[in-house]
N, C-alpha and C positions, 0 to 999 in steps of 0.2 A: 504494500500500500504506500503511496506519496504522501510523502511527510508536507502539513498544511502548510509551512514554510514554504517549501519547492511551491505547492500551489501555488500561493499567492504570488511567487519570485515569478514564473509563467505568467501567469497574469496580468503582470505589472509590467514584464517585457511586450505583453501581447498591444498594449496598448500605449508602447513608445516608451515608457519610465524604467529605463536601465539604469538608471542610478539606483532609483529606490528598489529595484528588483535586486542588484545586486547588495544592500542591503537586506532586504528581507531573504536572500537565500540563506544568510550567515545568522538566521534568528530575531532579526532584529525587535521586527513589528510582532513577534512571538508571544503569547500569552506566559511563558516557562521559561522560554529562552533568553529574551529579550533584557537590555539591561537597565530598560526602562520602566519606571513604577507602573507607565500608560501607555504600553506599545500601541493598543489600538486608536487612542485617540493621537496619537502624535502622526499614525498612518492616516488617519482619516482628514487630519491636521496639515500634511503635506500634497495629499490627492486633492484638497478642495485647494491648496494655494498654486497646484500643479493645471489645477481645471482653469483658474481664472488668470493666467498665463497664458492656457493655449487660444490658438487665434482660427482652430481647424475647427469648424460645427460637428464634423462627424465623430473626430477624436475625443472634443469635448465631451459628447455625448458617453460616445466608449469607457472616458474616464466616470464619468458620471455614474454608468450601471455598473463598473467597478466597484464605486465608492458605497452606491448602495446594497450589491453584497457583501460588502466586508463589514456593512453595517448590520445585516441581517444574519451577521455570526457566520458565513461559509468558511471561511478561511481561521473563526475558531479553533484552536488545540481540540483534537479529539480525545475521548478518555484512556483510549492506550497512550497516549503523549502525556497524556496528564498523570497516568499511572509510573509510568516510566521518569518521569519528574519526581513524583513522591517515592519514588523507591531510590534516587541518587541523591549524592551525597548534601547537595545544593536542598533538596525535598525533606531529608532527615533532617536538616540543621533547624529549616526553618521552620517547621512541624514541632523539634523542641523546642523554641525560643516562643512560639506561639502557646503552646501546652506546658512548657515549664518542665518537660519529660526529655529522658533521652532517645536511644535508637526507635523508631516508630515502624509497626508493619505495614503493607497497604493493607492490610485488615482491619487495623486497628483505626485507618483512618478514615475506610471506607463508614464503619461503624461510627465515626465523628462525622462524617460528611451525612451521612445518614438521619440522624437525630436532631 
């Protein structure tokens, strides 16, 4: 399966934005990855200043239904991305600092995510 990352890095090249493509292949705009508190709103943040930039109506556009599924979650982390996060080293640390606990299982968080 394509990591939501690559998706969106495709998507973003499909519609001329190699820069930000090549950043979102590396994580950027990542909900896990990213090293930003707001990857999605910094992505959504650059698409709308990328929109009012361009001077093409049809690209515009292109950008446009971009921007609206990234707002409608598509290019969200899926839960195998999201489990694989909770179970690295980055997922343990900050599962204890949130719980005040050490090594955490995904069970045990699934059981926190749960409740």
């Amino acid at each position: 399966m394509t990591h939501t990352k690559d998706m969106l890095a495709e998507e973003l090249r499909r519609v001329g934005l190699s820069n930000m493509a090549d950043r979102a292949a590396t994580g950027y705009y990542h909900d896990f990855l990213s090293p930003l508190d707001f990857p999605e709103m910094a992505l959504l943040d650059e698409l709308r200043g990328e929109i009012e930039k361009c001077i093409e109506p049809s690209r515009q556009t292109e950008m446009m239904r971009l921007s609206m599924r990234c707002m409608t979650g598509e290019f969200d982390a899926t839960a195998e991305e999201s489990e694989d996060w909770a179970k690295s080293p980055e997922g343990q640390e900050t599962f204890g600092k949130l719980l005040g606990e050490g090594k955490m299982s995904v069970n045990a968080v699934r059981k926190i995510i749960e409740k």
